[in-house]
N, C-alpha and C positions, 0 to 999 in steps of 0.2 A: 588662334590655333594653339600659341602657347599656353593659354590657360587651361586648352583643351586639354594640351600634353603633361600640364600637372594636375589635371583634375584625375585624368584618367589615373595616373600613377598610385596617385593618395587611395583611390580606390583600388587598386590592385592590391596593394597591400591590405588592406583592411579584410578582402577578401580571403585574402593566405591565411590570414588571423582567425579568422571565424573558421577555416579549413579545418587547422588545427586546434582551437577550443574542439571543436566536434571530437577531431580522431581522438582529442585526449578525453572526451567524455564517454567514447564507445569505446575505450580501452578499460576506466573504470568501471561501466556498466559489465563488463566481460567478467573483470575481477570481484563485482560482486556477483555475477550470476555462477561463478567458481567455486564448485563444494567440495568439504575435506571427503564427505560421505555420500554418495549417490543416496536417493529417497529410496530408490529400493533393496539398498544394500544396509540401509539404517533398520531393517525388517529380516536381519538374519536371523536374527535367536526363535522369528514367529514361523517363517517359511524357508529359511535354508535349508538345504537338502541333510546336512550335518545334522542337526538340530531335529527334524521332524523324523528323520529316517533313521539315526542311527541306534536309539534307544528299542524302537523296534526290531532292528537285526539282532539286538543281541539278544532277544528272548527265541530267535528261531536260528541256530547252529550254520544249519546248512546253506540259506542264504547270504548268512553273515560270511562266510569264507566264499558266496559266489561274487560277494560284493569286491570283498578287500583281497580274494584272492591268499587267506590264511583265516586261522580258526583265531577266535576271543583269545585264547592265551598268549601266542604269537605277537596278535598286533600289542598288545598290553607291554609283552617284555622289550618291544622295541620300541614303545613310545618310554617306559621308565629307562631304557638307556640313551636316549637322545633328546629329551625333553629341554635338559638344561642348557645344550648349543642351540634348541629353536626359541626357546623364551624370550619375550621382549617385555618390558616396562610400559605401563598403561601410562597414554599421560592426560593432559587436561583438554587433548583434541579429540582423543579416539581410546575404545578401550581394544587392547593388541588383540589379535587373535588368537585360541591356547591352542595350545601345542597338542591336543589330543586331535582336535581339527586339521591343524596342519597337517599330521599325518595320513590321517583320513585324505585328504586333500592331494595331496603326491602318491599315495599306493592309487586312487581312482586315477588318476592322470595315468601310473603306469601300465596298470587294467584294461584301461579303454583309448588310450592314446589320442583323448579328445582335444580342441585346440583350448589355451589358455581360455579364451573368452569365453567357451561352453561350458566350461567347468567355472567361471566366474556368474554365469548367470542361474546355475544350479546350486551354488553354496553362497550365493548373494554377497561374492567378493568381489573387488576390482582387478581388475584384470591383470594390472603391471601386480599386483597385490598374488595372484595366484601364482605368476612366472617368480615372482621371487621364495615362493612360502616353498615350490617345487628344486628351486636349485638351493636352498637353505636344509632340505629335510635329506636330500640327496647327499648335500658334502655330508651332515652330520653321521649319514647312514654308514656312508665310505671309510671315514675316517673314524667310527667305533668299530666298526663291525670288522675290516678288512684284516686287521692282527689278527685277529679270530677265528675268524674260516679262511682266509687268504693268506698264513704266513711262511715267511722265506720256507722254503722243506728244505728236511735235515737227511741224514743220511738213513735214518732208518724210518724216518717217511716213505723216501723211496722203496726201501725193502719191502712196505706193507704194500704199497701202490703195488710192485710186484706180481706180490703173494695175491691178491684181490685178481692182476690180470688173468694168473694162471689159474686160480681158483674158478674165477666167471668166464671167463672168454677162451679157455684153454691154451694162451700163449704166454710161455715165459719168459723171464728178465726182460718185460715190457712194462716201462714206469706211466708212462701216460701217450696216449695219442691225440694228434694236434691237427686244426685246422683252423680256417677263417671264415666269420660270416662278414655279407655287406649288410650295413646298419642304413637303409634307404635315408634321406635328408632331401629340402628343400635344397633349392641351389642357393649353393650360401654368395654373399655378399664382394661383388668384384673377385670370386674365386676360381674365372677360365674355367681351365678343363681340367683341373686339379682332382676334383672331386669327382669326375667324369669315370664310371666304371664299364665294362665289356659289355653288361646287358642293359645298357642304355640310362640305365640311372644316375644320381649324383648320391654318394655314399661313403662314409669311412668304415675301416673294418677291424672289426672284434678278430683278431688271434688269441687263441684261447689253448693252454693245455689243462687236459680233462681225465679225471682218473678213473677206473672201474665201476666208480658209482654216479658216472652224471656229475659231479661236482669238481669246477674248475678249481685248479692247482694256480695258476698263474696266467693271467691274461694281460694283456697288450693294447692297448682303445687308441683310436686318433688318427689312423696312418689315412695319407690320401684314397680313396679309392679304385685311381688309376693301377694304383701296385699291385702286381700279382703278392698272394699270398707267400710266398720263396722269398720274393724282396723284403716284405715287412718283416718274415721271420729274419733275417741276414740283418734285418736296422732293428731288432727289437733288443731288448736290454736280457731278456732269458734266451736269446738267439746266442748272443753276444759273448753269453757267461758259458754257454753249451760249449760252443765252438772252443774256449778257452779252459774247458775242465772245472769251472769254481762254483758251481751247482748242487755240489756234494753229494753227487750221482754216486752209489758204492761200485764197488771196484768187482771186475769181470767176473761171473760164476757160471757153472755149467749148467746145459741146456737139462743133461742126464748126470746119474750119479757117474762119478770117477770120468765122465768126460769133458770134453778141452773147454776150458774157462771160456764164456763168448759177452759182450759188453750188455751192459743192461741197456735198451734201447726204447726208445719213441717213433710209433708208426702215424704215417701221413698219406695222402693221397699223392698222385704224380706230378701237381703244384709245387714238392718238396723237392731238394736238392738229395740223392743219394749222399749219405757219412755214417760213420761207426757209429754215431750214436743213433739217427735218425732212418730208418727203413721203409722206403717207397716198393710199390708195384712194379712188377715186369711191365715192360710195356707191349701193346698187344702186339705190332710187330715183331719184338721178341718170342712173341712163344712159338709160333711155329710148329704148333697140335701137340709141346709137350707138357701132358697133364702133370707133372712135377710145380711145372712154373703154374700151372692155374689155380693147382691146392695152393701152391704158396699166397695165390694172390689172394682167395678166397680166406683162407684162415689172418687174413693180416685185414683187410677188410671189413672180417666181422669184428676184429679188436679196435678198428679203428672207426665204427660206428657209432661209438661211444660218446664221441665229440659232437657225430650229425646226431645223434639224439638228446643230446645236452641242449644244443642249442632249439632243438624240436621244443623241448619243456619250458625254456628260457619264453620261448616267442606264443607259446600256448598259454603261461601262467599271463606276461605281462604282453597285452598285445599292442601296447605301444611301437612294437619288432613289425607289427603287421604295416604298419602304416607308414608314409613320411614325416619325419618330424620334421615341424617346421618352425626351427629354433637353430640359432647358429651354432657350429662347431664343436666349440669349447662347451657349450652346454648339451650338446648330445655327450659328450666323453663324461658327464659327471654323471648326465643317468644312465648311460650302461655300466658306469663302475657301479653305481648303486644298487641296479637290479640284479648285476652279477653275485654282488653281496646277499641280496636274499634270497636268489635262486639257491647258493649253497646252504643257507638259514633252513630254506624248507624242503631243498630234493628229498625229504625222509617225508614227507605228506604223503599219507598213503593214496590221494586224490589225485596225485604226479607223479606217482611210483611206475614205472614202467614195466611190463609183462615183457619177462628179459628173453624167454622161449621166442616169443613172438619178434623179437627185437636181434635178432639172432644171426640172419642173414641180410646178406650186405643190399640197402634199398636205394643206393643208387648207380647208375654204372660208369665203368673205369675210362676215363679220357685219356685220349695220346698226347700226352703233353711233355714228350720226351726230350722236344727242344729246351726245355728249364734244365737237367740236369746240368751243373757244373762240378768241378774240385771234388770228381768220382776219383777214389783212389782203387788200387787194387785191393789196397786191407779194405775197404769198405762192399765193394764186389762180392769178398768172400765172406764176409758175415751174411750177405744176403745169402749167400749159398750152403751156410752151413743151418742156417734159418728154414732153411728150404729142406735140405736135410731130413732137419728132424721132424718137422711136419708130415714128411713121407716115409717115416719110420717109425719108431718110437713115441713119435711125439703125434702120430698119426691122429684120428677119431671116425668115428663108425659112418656115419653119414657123410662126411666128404667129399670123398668119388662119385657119389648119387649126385650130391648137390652142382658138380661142374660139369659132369657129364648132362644133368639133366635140367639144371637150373633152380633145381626145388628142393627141398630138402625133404627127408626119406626116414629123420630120425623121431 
């Protein structure tokens, strides 16, 4: 038996041995069956969607901007200014991918908001290879372009912002009107109910101020979704500077000639906290059948539409808005900084210009959400009232009374 009990042993072991010769020959069999380059990704130059299709859109105008969502000159000037943050060095493994591609590459992502791997197998890239060529074209975008169309406003930014409200929308000493969108998202990663918003989705939210023309002034990316829009604005860093005066907001002018200075102001939905600078809706319990408060709400709603058709243009141009993204966090915040960048690049496309007649009346309607009011003061009371005022006076316009009384417009 004892020989039994060393025989058997001597063979045990020998057995664990041969185990491992194996797992270590199925380990290198792995690693050579390991390519730097997929076989059919070694076939982009012959069949990549880049490569066979793009040379064709530029002989035909009008496709070429249904593709890329801008005209041949556009994408050209944005690739000669970002070119040299996407560039990589070819080496003796792989030749890099250029950078006229990669851009190509991120505007279709943001076009069709298709996932990394479908757009990998359409420009015969790999896949980690597409998610990074997309957060690489993104920061480059943000960070050339943002000084540009996105910088700090000065004081006589504001005045134009203004002049643009009362010129188009017929309300004065109004700099910009503000709101939030939710940015739908996969559920991100051990994130609870963080991200958890009111109509059932997982989301962060674009706060956004928006001037006369569609074109974001300053935006805000990140905040949990749970947060009503009142709280993100109170944590946001243009909430922040509002609140504190350092904004370089100009200083109070009159509604009418020779009358009483009133602050220059930012209109919002009922989301918003009533303040001097900031002017929300009566709330419908307030009105009470008097047609004073319903012009006022109607004429501050049509100026504050501005923003729900910003972000209308914003979700039609890139329809990545339409869909979930299903990428975490911090990478949904770098493509909406980046497509907010080119939304202001191109809101002059006459393809996205909005029929302002048409856009004119307020489309959608007023929530009681009068429970968010807070740190209502009396000076802030009365600027809504002296707002009101002049809407109902002087600062009147011809279809008005049609439009609340009747719901339609008459002009």
């Amino acid at each position: 038996m004892e020989g039994e009990w060393v025989s058997s042993s001597s063979s045990s072991s020998e057995f664990e041995e041969d185990i491992e010769n194996v797992a270590a020959a199925v380990i290198i069999q792995e690693r050579r069956c390991r390519k730097w380059v997929h076989d059919i990704n070694l076939k982009r130059e012959e069949s990549g969607e880049f490569h066979t299709l793009f040379k064709q859109l530029e002989e035909d105008p009008q496709r070429f901007h249904m593709y890329f969502r801008m005209n041949k000159e556009e994408f050209e000037f944005i690739h000669n200014q970002i070119k040299e943050k996407t560039q990589k060095e070819n080496t003796q493994f792989r030749i890099a991918v250029n950078t006229r591609e990669k851009l190509a590459v991120c505007l279709r992502f943001l076009a069709t908001g298709n996932s990394f791997r479908s757009l990998g197998f359409s420009f015969r890239l790999g896949f980690s290879t597409v998610r990074e060529i997309v957060i690489t074209v993104c920061d480059a975008i943000w960070e050339k372009f943002q000084p540009i169309v996105m910088p700090e406003p000065t004081e006589q930014f504001w005045k134009n912002s203004a002049a643009r409200f009362k010129e188009q929308w017929n309300f004065p000493n109004c700099i910009a009107a503000i709101d939030g969108k939710h940015v739908n998202i996969q559920c991100p990663i051990n994130a609870g109910s963080a991200f958890y918003n009111y109509k059932g989705n997982h989301s962060i939210v674009l706060l956004a101020l928006v001037d006369a023309d569609y074109k974001f002034i300053t935006i805000d990316v990140g905040s949990y979704g749970r947060n009503s829009d009142g709280c993100v604005f109170a944590n946001s860093r243009f909430g922040k500077k509002l609140e504190c005066n350092a904004l370089n907001v100009p200083q109070n002018a009159p509604l009418v000639e020779n009358g009483e200075p009133q602050p220059h102001i930012i209109v919002g939905d009922e989301a918003f906290p009533l303040k001097k600078y900031l002017l929300r809706p009566y709330g419908r319990h307030h009105l009470d059948g008097d047609e004073t408060k319903k012009i006022f709400n109607y004429r501050l709603s049509r100026a504050r539409n501005v923003v729900e058709n910003a972000f209308g243009i914003l979700t039609a141009r890139w329809r990545i808005f339409r869909r979930y993204m299903e990428v975490q966090p911090n990478i949904v915040d770098r493509i909406v900084l980046a497509s907010c960048c080119l939304h202001n690049m191109l809101c002059k496309d006459n393809m996205f210009e909005p029929d302002v007649q048409a856009l004119s009346l307020p489309t959608c309607a007023l929530r009681n959400l009068d429970h968010l009011r807070r740190n209502n003061t009396r000076e802030s009371f009365q600027v809504r009232e002296n707002f009101k005022e002049y809407f109902n006076s002087l600062g009147s316009v011809p279809w008005q009374l049609n439009v609340v009384r009747r719901g339609r417009s008459q002009n």
